[in-house]
FITORVEX-455978 format. One record per residue (C-alpha): residue in one letter; x, y, z. Coordinates in steps of 0.02 Angstrom, whole numbers. Each point is the difference from the previous one (the first is absolute). Layout:
// FITORVEX-455978
PT,A,X,Y,Z .
...
***
This chain:
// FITORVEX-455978
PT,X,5526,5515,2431 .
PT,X,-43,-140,147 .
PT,X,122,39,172 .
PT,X,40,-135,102 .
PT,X,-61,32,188 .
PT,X,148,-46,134 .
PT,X,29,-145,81 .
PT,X,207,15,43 .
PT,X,125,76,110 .
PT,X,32,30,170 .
PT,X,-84,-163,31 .
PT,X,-154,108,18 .
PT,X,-101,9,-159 .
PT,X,27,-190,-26 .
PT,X,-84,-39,164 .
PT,X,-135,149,-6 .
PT,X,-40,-39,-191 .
PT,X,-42,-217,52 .
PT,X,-87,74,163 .
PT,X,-107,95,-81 .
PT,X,-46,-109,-153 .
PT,X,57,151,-128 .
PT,X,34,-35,-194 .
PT,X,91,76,-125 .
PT,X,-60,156,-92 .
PT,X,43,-74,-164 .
PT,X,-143,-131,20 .
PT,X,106,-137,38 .
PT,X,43,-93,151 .
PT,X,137,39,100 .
PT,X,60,-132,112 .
PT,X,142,10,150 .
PT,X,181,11,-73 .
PT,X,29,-129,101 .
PT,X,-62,-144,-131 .
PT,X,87,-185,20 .
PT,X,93,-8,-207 .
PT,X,157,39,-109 .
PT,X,-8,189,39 .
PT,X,27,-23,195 .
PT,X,137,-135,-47 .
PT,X,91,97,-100 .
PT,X,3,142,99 .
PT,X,50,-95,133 .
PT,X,160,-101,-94 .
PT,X,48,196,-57 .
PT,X,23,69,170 .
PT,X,35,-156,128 .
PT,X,201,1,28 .
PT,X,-1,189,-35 .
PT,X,93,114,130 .
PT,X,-122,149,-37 .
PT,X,-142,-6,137 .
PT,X,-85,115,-127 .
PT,X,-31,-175,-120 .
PT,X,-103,-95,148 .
PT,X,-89,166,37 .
PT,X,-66,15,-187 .
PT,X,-38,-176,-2 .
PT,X,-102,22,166 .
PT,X,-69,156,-91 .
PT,X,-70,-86,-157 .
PT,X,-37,-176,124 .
PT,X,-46,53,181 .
PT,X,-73,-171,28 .
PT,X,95,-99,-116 .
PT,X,97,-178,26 .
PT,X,152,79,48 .
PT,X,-42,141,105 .
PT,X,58,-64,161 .
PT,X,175,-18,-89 .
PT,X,14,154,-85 .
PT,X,-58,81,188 .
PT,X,135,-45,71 .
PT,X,140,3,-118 .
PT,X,-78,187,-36 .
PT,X,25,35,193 .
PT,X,165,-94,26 .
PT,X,58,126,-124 .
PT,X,-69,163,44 .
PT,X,-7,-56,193 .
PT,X,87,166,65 .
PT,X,-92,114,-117 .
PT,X,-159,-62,56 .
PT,X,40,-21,168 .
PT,X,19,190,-30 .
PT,X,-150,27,-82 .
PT,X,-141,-107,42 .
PT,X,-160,33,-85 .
PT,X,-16,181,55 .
PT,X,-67,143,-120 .
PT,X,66,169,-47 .
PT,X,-75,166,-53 .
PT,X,74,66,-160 .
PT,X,64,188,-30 .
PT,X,-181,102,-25 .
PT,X,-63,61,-156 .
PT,X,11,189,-37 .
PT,X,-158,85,23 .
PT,X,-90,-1,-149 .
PT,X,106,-136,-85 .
PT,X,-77,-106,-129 .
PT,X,-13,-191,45 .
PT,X,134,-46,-130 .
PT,X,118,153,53 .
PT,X,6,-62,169 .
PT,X,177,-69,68 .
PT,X,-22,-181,16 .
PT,X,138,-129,78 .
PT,X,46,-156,-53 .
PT,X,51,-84,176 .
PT,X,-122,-103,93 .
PT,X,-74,99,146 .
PT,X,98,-15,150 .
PT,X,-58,122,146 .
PT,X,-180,-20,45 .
PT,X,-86,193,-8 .
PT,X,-1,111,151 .
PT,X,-141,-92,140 .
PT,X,-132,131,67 .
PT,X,43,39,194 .
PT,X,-167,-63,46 .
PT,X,60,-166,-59 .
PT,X,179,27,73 .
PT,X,-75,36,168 .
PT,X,-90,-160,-4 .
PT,X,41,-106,142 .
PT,X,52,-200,-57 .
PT,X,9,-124,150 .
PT,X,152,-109,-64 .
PT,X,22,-84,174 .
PT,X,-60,-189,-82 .
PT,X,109,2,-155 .
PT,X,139,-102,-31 .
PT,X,159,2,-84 .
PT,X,13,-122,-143 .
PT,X,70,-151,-5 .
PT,X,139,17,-135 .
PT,X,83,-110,-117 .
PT,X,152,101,-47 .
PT,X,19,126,165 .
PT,X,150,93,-58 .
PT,X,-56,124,-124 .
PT,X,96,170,0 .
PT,X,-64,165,-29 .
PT,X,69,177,19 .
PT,X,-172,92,-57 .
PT,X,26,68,-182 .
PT,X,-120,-42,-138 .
PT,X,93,-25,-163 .
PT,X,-16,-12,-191 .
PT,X,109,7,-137 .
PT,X,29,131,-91 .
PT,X,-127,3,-154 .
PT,X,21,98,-153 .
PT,X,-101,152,66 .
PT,X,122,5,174 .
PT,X,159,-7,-116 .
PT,X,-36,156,-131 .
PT,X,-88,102,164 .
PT,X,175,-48,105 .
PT,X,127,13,-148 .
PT,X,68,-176,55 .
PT,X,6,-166,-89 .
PT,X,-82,-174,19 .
PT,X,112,-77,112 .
PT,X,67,133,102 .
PT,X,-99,-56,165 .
PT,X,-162,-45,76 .
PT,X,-151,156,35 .
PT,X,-54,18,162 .
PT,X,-185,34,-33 .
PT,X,-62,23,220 .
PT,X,37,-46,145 .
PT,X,-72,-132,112 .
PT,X,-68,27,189 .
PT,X,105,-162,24 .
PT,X,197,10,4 .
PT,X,122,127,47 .
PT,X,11,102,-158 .
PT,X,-157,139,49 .
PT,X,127,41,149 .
PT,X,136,1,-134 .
PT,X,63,148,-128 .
PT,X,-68,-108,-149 .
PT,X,-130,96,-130 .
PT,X,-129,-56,-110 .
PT,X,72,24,-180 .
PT,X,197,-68,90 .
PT,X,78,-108,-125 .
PT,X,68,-159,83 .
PT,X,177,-26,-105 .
PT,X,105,-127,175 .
PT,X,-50,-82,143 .
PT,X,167,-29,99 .
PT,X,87,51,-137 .
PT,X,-67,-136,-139 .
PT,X,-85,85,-133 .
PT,X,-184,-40,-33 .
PT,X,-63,37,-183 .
PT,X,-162,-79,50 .
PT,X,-127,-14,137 .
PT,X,33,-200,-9 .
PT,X,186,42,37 .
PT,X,-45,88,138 .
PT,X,-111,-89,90 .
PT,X,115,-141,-4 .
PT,X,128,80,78 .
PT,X,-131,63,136 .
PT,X,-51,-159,13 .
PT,X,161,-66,22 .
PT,X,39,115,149 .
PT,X,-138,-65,121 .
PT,X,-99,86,117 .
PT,X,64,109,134 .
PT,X,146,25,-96 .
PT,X,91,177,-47 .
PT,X,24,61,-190 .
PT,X,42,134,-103 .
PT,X,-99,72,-175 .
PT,X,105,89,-113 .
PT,X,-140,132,-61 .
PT,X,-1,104,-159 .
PT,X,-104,167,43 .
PT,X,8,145,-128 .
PT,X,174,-29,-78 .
PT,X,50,-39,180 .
PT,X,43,-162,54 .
PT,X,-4,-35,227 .
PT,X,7,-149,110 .
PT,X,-148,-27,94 .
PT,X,33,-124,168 .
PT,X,-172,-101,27 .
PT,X,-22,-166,117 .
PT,X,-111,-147,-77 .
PT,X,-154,-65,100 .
PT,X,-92,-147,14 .
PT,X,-149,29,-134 .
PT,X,-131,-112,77 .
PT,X,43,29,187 .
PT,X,23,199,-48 .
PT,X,-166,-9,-92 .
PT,X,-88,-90,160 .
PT,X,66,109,113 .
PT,X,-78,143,-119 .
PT,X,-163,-76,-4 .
PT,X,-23,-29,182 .
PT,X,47,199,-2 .
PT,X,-149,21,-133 .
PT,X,94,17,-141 .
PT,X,-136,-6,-179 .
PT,X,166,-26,-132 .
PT,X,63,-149,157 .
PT,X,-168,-86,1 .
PT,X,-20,-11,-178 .
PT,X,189,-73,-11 .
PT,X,-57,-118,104 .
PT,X,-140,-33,-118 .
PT,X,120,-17,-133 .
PT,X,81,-131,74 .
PT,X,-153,-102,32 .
PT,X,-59,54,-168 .
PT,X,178,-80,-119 .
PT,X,71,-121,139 .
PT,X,155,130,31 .
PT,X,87,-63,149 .
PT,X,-166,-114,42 .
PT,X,-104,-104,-64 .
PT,X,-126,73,-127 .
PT,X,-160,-5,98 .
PT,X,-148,96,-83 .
PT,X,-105,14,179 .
PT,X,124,84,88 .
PT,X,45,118,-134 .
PT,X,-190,41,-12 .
PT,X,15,25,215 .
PT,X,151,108,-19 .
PT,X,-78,94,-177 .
PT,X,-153,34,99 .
PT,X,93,71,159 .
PT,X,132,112,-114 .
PT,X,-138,73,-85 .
PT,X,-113,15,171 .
PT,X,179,108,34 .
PT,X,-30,112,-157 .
PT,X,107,-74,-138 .
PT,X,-76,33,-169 .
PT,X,75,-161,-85 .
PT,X,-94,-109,139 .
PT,X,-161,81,-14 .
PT,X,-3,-49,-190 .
PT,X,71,-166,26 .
PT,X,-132,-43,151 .
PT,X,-132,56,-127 .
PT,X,56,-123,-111 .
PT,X,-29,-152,127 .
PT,X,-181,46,21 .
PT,X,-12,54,-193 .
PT,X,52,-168,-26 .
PT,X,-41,-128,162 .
PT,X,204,-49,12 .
PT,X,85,-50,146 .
PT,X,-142,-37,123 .
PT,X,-97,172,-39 .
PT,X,-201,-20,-60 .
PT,X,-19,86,-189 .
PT,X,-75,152,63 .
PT,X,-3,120,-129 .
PT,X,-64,138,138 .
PT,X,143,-14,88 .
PT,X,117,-5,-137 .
PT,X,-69,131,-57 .
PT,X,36,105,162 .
PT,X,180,-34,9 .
PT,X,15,51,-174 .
PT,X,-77,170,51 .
PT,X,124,15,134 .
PT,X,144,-39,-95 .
PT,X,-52,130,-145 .
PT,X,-21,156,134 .
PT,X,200,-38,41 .
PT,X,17,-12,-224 .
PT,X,65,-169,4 .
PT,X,-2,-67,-192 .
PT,X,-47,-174,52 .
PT,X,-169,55,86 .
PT,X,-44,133,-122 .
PT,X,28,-134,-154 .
PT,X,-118,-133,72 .
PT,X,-133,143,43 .
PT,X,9,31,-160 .
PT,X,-23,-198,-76 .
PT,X,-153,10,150 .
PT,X,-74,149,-126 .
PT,X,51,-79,-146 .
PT,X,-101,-154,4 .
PT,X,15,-106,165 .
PT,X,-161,-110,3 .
PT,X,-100,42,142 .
PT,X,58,179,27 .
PT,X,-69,166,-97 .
PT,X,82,14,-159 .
PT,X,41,212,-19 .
PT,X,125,14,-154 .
PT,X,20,198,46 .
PT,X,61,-53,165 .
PT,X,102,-150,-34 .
PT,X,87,137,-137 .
PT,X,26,98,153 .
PT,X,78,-154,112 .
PT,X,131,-55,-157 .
PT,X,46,183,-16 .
PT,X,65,14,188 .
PT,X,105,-136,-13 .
PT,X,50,42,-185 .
PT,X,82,150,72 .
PT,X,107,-101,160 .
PT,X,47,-114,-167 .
PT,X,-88,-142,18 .
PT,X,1,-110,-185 .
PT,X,-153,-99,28 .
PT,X,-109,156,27 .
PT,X,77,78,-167 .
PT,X,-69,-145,-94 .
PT,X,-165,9,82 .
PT,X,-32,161,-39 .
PT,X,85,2,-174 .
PT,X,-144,-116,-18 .
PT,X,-141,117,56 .
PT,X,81,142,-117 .
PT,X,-11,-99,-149 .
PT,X,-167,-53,34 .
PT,X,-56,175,41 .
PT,X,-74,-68,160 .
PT,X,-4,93,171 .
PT,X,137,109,-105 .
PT,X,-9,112,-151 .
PT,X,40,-111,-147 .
PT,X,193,47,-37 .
PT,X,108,-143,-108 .
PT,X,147,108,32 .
PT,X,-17,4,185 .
PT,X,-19,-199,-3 .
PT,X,157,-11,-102 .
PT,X,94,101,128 .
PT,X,-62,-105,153 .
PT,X,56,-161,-91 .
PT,X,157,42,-78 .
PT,X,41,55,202 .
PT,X,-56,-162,70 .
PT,X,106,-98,-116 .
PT,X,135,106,43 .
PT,X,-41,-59,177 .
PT,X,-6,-183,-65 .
PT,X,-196,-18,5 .
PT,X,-7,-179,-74 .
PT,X,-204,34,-67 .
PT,X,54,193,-67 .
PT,X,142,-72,-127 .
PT,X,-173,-103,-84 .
PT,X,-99,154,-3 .
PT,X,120,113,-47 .
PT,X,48,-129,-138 .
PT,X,-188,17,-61 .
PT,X,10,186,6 .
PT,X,149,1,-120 .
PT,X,-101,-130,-110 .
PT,X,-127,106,-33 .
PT,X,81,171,12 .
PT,X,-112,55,156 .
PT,X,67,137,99 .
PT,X,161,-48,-89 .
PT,X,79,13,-188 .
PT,X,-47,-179,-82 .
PT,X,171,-114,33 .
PT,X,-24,-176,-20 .
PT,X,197,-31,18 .
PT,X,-37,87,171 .
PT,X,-163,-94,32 .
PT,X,77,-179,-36 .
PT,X,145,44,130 .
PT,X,-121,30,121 .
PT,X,-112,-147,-15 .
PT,X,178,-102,3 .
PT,X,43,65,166 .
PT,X,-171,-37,68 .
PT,X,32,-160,-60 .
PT,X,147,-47,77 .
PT,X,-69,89,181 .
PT,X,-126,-138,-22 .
PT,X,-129,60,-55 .
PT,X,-117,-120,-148 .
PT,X,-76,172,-68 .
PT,X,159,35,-54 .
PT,X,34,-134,-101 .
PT,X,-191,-10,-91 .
PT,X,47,192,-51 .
PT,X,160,-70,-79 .
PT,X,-90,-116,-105 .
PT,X,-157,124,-48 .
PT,X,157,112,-69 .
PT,X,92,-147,-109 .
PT,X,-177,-76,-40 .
PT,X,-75,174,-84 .
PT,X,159,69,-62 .
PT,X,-56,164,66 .
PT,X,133,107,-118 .
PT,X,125,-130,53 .
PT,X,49,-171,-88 .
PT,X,-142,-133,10 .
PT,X,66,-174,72 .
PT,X,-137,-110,78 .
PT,X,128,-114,53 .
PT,X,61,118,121 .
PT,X,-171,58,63 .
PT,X,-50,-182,33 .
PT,X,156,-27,86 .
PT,X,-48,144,107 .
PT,X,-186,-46,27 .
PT,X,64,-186,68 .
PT,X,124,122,116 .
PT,X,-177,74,61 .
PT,X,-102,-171,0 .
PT,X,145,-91,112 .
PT,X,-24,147,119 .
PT,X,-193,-18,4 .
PT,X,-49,116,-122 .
PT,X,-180,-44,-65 .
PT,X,1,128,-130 .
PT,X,139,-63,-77 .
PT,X,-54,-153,5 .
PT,X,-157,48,-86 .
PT,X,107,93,-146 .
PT,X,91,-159,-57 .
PT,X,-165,-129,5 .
PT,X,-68,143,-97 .
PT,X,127,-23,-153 .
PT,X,6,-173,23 .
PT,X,173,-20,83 .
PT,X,69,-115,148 .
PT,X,-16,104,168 .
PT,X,160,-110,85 .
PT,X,172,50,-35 .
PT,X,90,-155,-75 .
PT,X,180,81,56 .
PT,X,-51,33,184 .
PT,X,-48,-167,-11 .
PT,X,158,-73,-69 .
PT,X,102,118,117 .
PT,X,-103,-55,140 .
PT,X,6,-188,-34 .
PT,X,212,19,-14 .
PT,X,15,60,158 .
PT,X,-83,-143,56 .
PT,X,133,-90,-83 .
PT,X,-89,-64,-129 .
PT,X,38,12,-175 .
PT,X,-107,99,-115 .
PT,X,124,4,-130 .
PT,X,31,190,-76 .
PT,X,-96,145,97 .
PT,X,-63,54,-148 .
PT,X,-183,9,31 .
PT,X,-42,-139,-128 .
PT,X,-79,-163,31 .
PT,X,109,-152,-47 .
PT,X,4,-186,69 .
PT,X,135,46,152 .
PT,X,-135,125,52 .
PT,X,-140,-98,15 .
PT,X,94,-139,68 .
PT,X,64,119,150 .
PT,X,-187,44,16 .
PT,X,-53,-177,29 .
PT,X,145,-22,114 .
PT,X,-60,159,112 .
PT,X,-167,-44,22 .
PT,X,46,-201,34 .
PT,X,99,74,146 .
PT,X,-155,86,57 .
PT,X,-109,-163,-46 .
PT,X,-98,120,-115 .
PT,X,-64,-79,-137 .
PT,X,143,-21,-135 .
PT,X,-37,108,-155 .
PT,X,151,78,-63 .
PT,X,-92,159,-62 .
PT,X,16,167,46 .
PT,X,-140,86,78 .
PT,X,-21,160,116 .
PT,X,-53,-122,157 .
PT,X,173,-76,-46 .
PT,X,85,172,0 .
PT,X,-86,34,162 .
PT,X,48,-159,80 .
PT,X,197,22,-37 .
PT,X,4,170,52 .
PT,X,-87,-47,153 .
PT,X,134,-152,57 .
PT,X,148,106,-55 .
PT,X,-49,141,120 .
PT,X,-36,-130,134 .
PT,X,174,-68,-39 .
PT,X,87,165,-2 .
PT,X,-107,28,167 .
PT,X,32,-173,77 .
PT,X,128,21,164 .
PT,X,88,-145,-50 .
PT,X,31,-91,-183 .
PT,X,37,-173,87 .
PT,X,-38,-154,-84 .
PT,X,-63,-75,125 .
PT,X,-58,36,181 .
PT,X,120,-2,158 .
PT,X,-81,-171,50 .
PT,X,47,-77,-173 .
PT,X,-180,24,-70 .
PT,X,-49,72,-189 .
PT,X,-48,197,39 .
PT,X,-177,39,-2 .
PT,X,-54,101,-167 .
PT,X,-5,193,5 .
PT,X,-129,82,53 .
PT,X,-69,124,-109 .
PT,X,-123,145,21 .
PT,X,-90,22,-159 .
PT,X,-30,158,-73 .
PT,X,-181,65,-11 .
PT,X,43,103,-164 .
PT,X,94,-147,-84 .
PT,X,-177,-102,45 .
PT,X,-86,125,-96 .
PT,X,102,-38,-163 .
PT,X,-45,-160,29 .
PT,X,-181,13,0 .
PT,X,32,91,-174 .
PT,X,122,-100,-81 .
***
């Protein structure tokens, strides 16, 4: 059974994966998630006036680089802006395995890392001159925080605390900025009131933080061990607290300043100065940094050279402290980075590491190299196990291969019921694989009912994403590679009239064609055609994009037309079409 290699989450693989010119292990190329079409549209349309900053950060997930990144950025940090400010980009060691524990006994967490691991005293006792730095300039400088890194409370938290969903908020650490280290509040305290007002959620709470203010005195009502207490804590300034921290030489302060470089929180986003402030947290020992400065020379971002030496060296660093993010990309270096030895055994080793501190994109990686025997001892059963965990962990490329495994009963009982759910959640993560699988299962029958009408349906889903393969599979048997009812339902939001969405050709479809293209002075010819797919997808994303739908320009003039960056796998169709 072909595994798909990984190019998704964290905002790591997807930008190690391009860097290093990989391709899918199924034989088929795998471009960014990112592409311009219907998938990043719709996506988009699902999530935009949500309240959940968890929407905009699975969008950003499945389209790091898309149209609407910027957008969902900050609506994603408006939203979680106390949690973060609480948690900025650090890393945390999980609970250690039991001596002798197999890899899939071992406990595993399903937070994000929050702490960054224990740093060496020889890098403690490292001496950083901070006299030339300066504070930031901020564009929001109120920002509270009282030092507690939060959660809330997943299924796992609620059966091993005997509460329920909404009964308060999990402190998972403590920051070194804020009051609450100098406070009686616990990792594992359950935050059920601040002042009294009950928060169910972490949102609740840190808008009632928030609206507090800095150097202001409140009081958590805590839940510890049946118990509940009131714990007195005053709020601090979280990027003057974190300055003052960092001029004190403070790794977990520096890299919050990073942070805030890195996503525009409280500044502008400004990718030098995060690398400046990256490069000096993890010069400070913090494991998070080290892996993130690798990835600036890994990939020549933010005024660093490629440099695949040096990347290569802060990787190292970052995987003596165990951090996942530096152990995962030593790894991919293994794997199959061009210019850089290619050791299966040891890239095992690398995915392994940060298997064990939880990390989803190394599961998949290494659930690849188990079911290709390579570097590993051939074991199907082992591969299952890694995947079904990484989709557990919301690995968008695991759901396809795990899909595949259930397809062909590898490592897994056959389930095709199983194996079409998964390909349908890869599809709607954004991924085209996801879709072509769809429409191999419905075009083969496969044990299942046969309906080719379906599977082409599901192959144009792949084709409007840039999926060549697809494409290939419908020329093949002779059938039309556009989709006539994203056309139609692209053409009425226009606001022009296609007549019935029902993906059949009639005279008010063609004449909404000819209308389209006369409004782009393309030649008038009414027919449907992939390059006309490509072309409406192309103007409604610049539309949806655009900063302002004006008719015409401030000084009374006719708005220039959008300007639209064409997509290289789209071109490919194209050239085959």
């Amino acid at each position: 059974m072909p595994i798909l290699n990984l190019f998704g989450r964290y905002g790591i693989a997807a930008i190690v994966g391009l860097a290093l010119g990989a391709t899918a292990l199924t034989g088929f190329p795998h471009s960014s998630l990112a592409d311009d079409g219907e998938a990043e549209i719709l996506f988009w349309e699902s999530v935009k006036d949500s309240g959940d900053p968890a929407e905009f950060e699975a969008y950003l997930e499945s389209f790091p680089d898309g149209r609407f990144a910027p957008l969902a950025r900050v609506r994603a940090e408006k939203l979680r802006a106390a949690e973060d400010a609480e948690a900025p980009a650090t890393a945390q060691n999980p609970t250690p395995p039991p001596d002798g524990a197999p890899a899939e006994d071992r406990p595993q967490s399903v937070a994000e890392p929050e702490q960054p691991p224990a740093v060496p005293e020889e890098i403690k006792a490292a001496k950083i001159d901070t006299s030339d730095w300066e504070m930031p300039e901020l564009t929001e400088p109120d920002r509270p925080v009282v030092g507690i890194e939060i959660q809330n409370l997943t299924n796992q938290d609620e059966k091993r605390l005997g509460v329920g969903s909404d009964f308060g908020v999990l402190v998972i650490g403590l920051s070194e900025v804020g009051t609450a280290r100098d406070s009686d509040i616990e990792k594992d305290d359950i935050v059920r009131a601040v002042n009294g007002e009950a928060t169910p959620t972490g949102q609740i709470l840190i808008d009632k933080i928030k609206a507090v203010g800095s150097d202001a005195s409140l009081t958590l009502r805590v839940w510890r061990n049946g118990v509940e207490r009131d714990v007195a804590l005053t709020t601090r300034d979280y990027a003057k607290s974190h300055f003052a921290a960092a001029k004190e030489g403070s790794p977990e302060s520096i890299a919050a300043i990073a942070y805030m470089y890195e996503r525009g929180f409280l500044t502008g986003k400004d990718d030098a100065k995060a690398r400046l402030w990256r490069m000096r947290a993890a010069e400070a020992g913090h494991a998070e940094s080290m892996g993130r400065t690798g990835l600036y020379y890994l990939n020549g971002t933010a005024g660093a050279d490629k440099d695949l030496d040096e990347a290569k060296k802060w990787f190292e660093k970052g995987a003596e402290l165990e951090n996942a993010l530096s152990l995962f990309n030593l790894g991919r270096l293994y794997h199959y980075a061009e210019g850089h030895e290619h050791d299966l055994t040891r890239a095992a080793a690398y995915y392994q590491r940060a298997a064990d501190l939880d990390h989803p994109g190394s599961m998949t990686n290494l659930a690849v190299l188990y079911g290709k025997g390579e570097g590993v001892e051939k074991d199907e059963k082992r591969q299952a196990k890694l995947l079904q965990r990484a989709v557990e962990l919301g690995q968008t490329e695991a759901f396809v291969n795990l899909g595949l495994a259930y397809q062909s009963g590898q490592g897994v009982e056959r389930d095709l019921n199983r194996a079409l759910e998964l390909f349908e959640q890869a599809a709607n993560k954004g991924m085209k694989e996801g879709w072509r699988y769809l429409g191999n299962v419905y075009w083969n029958g496969q044990n299942l009912v046969t309906d080719r009408e379906k599977a082409a349906a599901y192959y144009r889903r792949a084709v409007a994403m840039g999926d060549t393969v697809a494409l290939e599979t419908l020329k093949e048997n002779g059938l039309a590679p556009y989709d006539v009812a994203l056309i139609q339902r692209l053409l009425a939001e226009f606001g022009l009239d296609p007549g019935p969405v029902d993906g059949k050709m009639g005279g008010k479809t063609r004449a909404a064609i000819r209308q389209f293209e006369e409004g782009l002075k393309l030649k008038p010819t009414g027919q449907p055609s992939l390059e006309l797919q490509r072309k409406l997808q192309e103007e409604r994303t610049a539309q949806l994009t655009s900063p302002k739908p004006a008719t015409q320009q401030d000084d009374g003039s006719a708005p220039p037309a959008p300007q639209t960056t064409r997509n290289p796998e789209l071109d490919k169709l194209e050239q085959l079409d």
